[in-house]
N, C-alpha and C positions, 0 to 999 in steps of 0.2 A: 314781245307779243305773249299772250297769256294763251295757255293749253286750254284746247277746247273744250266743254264740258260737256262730254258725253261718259257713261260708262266705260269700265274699265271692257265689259262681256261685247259692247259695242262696239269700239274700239279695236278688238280683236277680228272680230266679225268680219268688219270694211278689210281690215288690213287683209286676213285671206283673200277674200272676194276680188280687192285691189291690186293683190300682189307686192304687196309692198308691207316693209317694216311694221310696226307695231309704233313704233319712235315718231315715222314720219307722218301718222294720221295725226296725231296727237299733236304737233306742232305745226298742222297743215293749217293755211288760212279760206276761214272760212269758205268764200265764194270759190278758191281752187275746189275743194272737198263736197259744194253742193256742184259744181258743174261735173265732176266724178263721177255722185250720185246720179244724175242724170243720164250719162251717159249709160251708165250700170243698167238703169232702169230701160233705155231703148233697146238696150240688145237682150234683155231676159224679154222685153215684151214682143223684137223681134223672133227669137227661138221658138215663143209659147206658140206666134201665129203659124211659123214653118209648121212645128209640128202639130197643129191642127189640122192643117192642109194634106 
């Protein structure tokens, strides 16, 4: 399997965000790493709504 190609400043990003290595975003397969993304994205869009309210 080929390393994803994203940057390297990208790459770091997800991994804090994810909690996870730097190693394992990087050798993540694709569809794992966008259903992540997705996930990522309901719960900052849940937070944003709490704290609207």
């Amino acid at each position: 399997m080929q390393p994803l190609q994203i940057s390297a400043d990208t790459a770091i990003k997800l991994a804090a965000k994810m909690k996870v290595p730097v190693e394992h975003i990087m050798h993540m397969p694709k569809h794992i790493l966008v259903e992540k993304l997705m996930e990522l994205a309901k719960e900052e869009t849940a937070e944003k709504e709490d704290n609207s309210q």
